[in-house]
C-alpha positions, 0 to 999 in steps of 0.5 A: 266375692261378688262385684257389688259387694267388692264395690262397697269394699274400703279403699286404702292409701294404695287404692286411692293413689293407683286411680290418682296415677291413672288421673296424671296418665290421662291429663299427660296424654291430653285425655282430660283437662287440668280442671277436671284433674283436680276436682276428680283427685277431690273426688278420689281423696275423699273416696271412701267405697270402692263404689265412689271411685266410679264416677271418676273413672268410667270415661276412662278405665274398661274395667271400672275402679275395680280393675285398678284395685291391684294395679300397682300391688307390685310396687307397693310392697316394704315399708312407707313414709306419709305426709299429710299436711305435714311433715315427716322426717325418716333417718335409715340406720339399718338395712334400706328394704327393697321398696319403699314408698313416701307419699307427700300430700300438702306436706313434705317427706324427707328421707336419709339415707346416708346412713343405711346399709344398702345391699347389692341388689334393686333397690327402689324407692316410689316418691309421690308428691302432691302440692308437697315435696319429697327429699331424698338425701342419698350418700355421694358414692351411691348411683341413683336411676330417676325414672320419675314424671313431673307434671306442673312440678320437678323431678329429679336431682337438686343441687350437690354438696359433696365432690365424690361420685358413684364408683364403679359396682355400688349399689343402685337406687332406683326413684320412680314415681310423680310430682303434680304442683309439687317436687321430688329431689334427689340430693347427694350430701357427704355423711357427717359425723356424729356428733359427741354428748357433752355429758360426763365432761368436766 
């Protein structure tokens, strides 16, 4: 396909959110300012085109939004958890895919994964949260490897409630991804019970 017509392409959710992360780079490494962060990041939520995402990159990517149109298909792959001014809650009683990505906008995203059978391997999950918050509740014996930024935000581990710790060979959890104005919280809890129906008691 031709570039013209690549640039009047749709963009998804995964489009949008690889400019934005080039955004966050370039504001780390003193490139542009807050201000202009936030009124490119305007300009990029409400991208509709490829075409539109242009002006907000030209400055600062050789090879124009396009180049960035699989710049994180790597990561992007298993299943996603939105928020959107809003919230979301997601309990994994089953097998937890290999990635998985949770994006926060103006809301919040919590995911438990106490339940979830977690099979030996990488095991990653991508946390973006933007003026949002995104909670990852994770049981007290899986190890966890944060290797995410925070940029006017948190990210990283919140307050434990359980005594046990990660044992040696557990699986391992990966946490990539940012927080700008907002926070991405690992938690380690103990896994409660379940609780009994009171139907059929006498």
């Amino acid at each position: 396909m031709s570039e013209p017509n690549r640039s009047a392409m749709r963009v998804a959710d995964s489009d949008r959110e690889n400019v934005a992360r080039l955004l966050y780079e370039a504001m780390g490494a003193g490139r542009i300012t807050t201000g202009e962060l936030e009124t490119r990041l305007d300009a990029v939520y409400a991208a509709k085109t490829f075409a539109e995402f242009e002006p907000v990159v030209a400055d600062l990517s050789p090879g124009g939004a396009l180049a960035l149109s699989h710049a994180g298909d790597g990561d992007q792959g298993g299943r996603r958890s939105f928020a959107v001014m809003s919230a979301t809650t997601r309990r994994f009683d089953g097998p937890l895919p290999p990635k998985h990505v949770s994006r926060a906008f103006w809301g919040s995203v919590r995911l438990d994964l106490r339940r979830a059978r977690i099979a030996a391997g990488p095991r990653t999950i991508r946390a973006v949260a933007i003026m949002g918050g995104v909670k990852i509740v994770v049981p007290e014996d899986l190890a966890v490897d944060i290797r995410g930024i925070g940029l006017m935000g948190r990210f990283g581990t919140g307050r434990r409630t359980g005594r046990r710790g990660p044992v040696t060979g557990a699986p391992v959890l990966r946490v990539t991804g940012f927080a700008w104005w907002g926070s991405v919280k690992v938690i380690r809890k103990p896994l409660e019970p379940r609780r009994r129906s009171s139907r059929g008691r006498g």
